[in-house]
N, C-alpha and C positions, 0 to 999 in steps of 0.2 A: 504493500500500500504506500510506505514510506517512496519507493522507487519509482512507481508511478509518479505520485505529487511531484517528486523533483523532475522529473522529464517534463510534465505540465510545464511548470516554471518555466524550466528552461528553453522550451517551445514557444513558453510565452517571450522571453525574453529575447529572443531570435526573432520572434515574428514584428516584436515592437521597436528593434533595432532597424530592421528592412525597413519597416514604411515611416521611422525617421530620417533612413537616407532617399526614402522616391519625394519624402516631401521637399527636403532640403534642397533637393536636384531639381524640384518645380519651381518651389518659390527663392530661388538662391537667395539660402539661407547657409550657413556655415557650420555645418555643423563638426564637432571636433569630436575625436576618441576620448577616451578615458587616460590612455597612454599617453596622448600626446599632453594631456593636461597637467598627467601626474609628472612625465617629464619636465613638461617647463615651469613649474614649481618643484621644480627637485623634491617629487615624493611629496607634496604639501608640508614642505619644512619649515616650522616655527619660526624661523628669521625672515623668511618669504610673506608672513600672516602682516595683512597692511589694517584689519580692521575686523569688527565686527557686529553685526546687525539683529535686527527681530529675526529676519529670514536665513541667515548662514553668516559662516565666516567666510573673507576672502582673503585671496592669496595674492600678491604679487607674481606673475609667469615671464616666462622670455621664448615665443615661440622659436622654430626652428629657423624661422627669415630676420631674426632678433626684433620682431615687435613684441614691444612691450605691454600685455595686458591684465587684466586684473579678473579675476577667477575667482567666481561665488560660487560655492559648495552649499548648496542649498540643505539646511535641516530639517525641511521641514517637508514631508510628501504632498504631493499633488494627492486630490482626493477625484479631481478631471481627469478622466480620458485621455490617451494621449493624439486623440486628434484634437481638442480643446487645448490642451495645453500646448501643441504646436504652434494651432491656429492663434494665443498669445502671443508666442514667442514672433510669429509672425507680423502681427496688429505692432508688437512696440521695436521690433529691426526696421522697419520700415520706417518710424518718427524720428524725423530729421530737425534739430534745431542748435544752432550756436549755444545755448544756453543749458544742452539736456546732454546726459552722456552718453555714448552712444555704443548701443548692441550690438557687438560682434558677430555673437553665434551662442552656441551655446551644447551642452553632452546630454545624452541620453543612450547611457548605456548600464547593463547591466542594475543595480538598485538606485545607481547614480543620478542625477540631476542637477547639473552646473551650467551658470551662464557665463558670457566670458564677453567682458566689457575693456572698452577705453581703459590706457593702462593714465590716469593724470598725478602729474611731478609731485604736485603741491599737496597731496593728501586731503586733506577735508578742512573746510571751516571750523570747525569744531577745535583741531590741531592748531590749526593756526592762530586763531583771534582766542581759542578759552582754553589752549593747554596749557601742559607745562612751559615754562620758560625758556627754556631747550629746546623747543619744536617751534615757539612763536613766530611766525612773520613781523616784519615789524609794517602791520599797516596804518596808511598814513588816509586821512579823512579822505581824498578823490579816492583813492583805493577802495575805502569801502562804501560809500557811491557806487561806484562801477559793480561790487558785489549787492548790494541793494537791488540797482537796476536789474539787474542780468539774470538778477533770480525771477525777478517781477516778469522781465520778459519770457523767460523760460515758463513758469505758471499761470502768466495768463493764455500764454498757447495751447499747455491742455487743459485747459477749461474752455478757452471759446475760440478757440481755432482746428483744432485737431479734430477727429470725426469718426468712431464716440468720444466724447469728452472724457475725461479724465481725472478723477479725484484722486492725486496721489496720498492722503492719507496719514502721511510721515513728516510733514516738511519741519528740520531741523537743522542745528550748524553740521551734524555728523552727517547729513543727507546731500550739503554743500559742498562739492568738489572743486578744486581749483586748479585749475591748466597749469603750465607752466610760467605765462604771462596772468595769470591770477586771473580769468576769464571762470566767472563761477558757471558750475553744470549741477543740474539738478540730478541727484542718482535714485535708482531705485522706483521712476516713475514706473505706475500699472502694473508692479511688482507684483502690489496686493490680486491682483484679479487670477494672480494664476493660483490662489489658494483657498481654500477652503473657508467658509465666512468665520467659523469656528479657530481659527489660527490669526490673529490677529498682531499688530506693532506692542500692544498694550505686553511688554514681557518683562521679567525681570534682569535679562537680558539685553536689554536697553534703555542705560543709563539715562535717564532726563526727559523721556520722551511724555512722561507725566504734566512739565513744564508746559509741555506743547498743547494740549488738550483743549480742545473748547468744551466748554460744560454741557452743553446739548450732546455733543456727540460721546464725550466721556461719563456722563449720567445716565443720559438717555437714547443713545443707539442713535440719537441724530444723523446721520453722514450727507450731509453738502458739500459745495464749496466752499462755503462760507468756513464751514470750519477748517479747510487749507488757509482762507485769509487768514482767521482768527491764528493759527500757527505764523504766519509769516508776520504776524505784526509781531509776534514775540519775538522771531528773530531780525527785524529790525531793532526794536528794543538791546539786545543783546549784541550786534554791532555797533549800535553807536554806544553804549555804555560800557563793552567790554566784560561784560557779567554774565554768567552762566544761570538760565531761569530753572534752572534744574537745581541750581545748590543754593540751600537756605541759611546755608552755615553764613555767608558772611553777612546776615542781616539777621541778630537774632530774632529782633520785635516785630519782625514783619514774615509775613505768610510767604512773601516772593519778592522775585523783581517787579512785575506788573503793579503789584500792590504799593509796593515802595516807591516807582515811578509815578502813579496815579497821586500816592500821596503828598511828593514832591509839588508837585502842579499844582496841587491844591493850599500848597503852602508860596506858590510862588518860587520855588529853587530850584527851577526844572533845568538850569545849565550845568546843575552840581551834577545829572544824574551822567552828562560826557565823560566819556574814558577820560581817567587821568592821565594816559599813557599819550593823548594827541598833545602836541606840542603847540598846534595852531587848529584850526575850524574856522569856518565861517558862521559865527554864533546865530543869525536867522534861518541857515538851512537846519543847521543839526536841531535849532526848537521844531522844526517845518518836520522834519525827518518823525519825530518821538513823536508829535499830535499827529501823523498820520499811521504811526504804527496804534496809538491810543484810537483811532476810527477802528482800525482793522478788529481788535478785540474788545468791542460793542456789547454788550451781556447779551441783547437780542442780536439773534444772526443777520436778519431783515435789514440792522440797520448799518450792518457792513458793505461798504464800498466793495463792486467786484472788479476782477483783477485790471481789467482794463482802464476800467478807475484809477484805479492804485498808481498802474503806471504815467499817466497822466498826472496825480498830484504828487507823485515823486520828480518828474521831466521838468515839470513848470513851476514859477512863482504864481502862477495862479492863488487870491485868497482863499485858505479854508473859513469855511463856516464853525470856527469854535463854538460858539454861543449851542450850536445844534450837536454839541459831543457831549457822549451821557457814559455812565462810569461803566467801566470794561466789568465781562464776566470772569469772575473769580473765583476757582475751587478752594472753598474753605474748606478746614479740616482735613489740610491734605496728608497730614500722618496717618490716617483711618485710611485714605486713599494709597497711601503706600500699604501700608498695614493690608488692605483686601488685595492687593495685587500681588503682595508677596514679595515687593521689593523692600529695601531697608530704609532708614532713613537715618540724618545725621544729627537731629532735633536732641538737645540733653532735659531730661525734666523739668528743668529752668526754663526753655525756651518754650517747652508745652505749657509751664505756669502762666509765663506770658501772655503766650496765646488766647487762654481759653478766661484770662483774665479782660482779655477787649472787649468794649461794650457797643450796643446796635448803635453808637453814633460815630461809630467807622466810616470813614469818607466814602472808603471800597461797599462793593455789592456783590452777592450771586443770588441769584433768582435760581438756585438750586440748592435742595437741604441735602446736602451729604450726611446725614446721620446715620439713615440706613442704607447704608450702597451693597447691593449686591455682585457678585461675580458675573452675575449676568449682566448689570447695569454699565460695568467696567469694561467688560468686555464683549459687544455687544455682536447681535448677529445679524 
């Protein structure tokens, strides 16, 4: 009985490698061996490992022509078909833009499933602008403009350019990739769609991406665009301020960055919230820059700008309408929200005293009671 099942398999595993290579031969698509992968990552050797995500870890590779690419070992199985999951890999090799990274090809063999993308110099925003010291770029205010922009241009394309659109789901500084000339690439777009709804970014496995969360889609299974915006004003926020919305360690009294930003403004000291590390700015863009990331995370989704917006009151001095900006949504309680998800958090009993010492005439809002969050609510289907 035992021998039979593994012939199955193994027939299965034959027959789904065939009509991987009649697809890839129709739609040139590239599809790569196992071998050749394991190869140019020297066996997936830990000194090759450039990152790691909700969906796999990747490798740094050196094919055999010496390009340079970067090799996602997917942990996660497909629970699609492998004509669905093709026909992905097909919908996003195809999306072409300055701004997105771009899909090589990708394995399917044996248990295997790897994509194998743009190898870029600069690693991720994330490294750059909120790592260690050692890794930092030293970016200078145009610089990170140009990453503001680039991202903007890259997101509003899949949302209202591309054809289905496109909720990437993820947008953080770890999902920010940087060229060699710092030209940021969104990675990981339409990733989500090759997986199951049940496997979600929400992991403990990725660091900060809680930060990122709009409250609709993090409470309540929401999934818009809006809640991509609502991610991207954070990481505007976190470009021009230099601060990671995922660590709470360096503000004990306050819930975040958004929170501590909001309540800046409301105190009037919204230049103090600029990296200390710029040397110069142009002090009305970088106000311009934070009250359009303050639009983007709106508590109501409705009342976020979409992307094409966005990039329009990033481009221009066009006036915002402040008077009409109403207090961003804020997941309160977020230790219970690390707490249900299973990640850690760095909060000491002091800073929970704090906390849970604030009173309803808190400047911040969320229009969401996190008291009782479930697993389901957190991670939603």
């Amino acid at each position: 009985m035992q021998l039979c099942c593994l012939n199955l398999r193994r027939r299965q595993k034959a027959s789904d490698t065939l009509q991987a290579k009649e697809f890839s031969a129709k739609r040139n698509i590239n599809l790569f061996s196992y071998k050749q992968l394991r190869s140019a990552t020297r066996n997936f050797h830990p000194e090759n490992r450039i990152g790691r995500g909700g969906f796999g870890v990747v490798y740094k590779g050196i094919l055999r022509d010496e390009t340079q690419v970067a090799v996602k070992l997917l942990s996660a199985e497909s629970a699609q078909g492998l004509d669905e999951f093709l026909t992905e890999i097909d919908t996003i090799s195809n999306v072409t833009h300055p701004n997105l990274v771009k899909l090589i090809g990708c394995c399917i063999e044996e248990d295997s499933r790897m994509l194998v993308y743009e190898y870029l110099e600069n690693n991720s925003l994330a490294y750059a602008l909120l790592g260690s010291k050692g890794k930092r770029i030293d970016l200078d205010w145009s610089k990170r403009v140009a990453i503001c922009l680039g991202t903007a241009h890259g997101l509003a394309f899949l949302h209202e350019e591309l054809e289905p659109h496109i909720v990437h789901r993820d947008i953080k500084a770890s999902n920010i990739l940087l060229a060699k000339d710092l030209v940021p690439k969104i990675g990981d777009f339409g990733l989500a769609k090759l997986f199951p709804d049940n496997v979600t970014h929400l992991s403990t496995r990725v660091a900060g991406t809680i930060g990122y969360l709009a409250p609709e889609y993090a409470l309540l299974g929401q999934l818009t665009k809006k809640a991509d915006i609502y991610s991207f004003g954070i990481l505007i926020l976190e470009i021009v301020s230099g601060r990671s919305s995922s660590n709470t360690a360096w503000a004990a009294d306050k819930y975040g960055l958004l929170e501590w930003i909001w309540e800046m403004r409301e105190e009037g000291r919204l230049l103090e919230v600029v990296d200390n590390d710029l040397q110069e700015f142009p002090e009305e863009q970088a106000l311009r820059f934070i009250i359009i990331a303050l639009f983007c995370t709106q508590a109501a989704s409705n009342q976020r700008p979409n992307m094409t917006q966005v990039v329009a009151m990033l481009s221009t001095k066009t006036p915002l309408n402040e008077k009409s900006l109403t207090c961003p949504g804020i997941l309160k309680n977020t230790d219970k929200l690390y707490k249900a998800s299973g990640a850690s958090t760095s909060k000491t009993s002091t800073q929970k005293g704090k906390q849970s010492a604030r009173t309803s005439t808190s400047t911040t809002i969320s229009n969401f009671d996190t008291s009782h969050v479930s697993m389901t609510q957190l991670q939603p289907r």
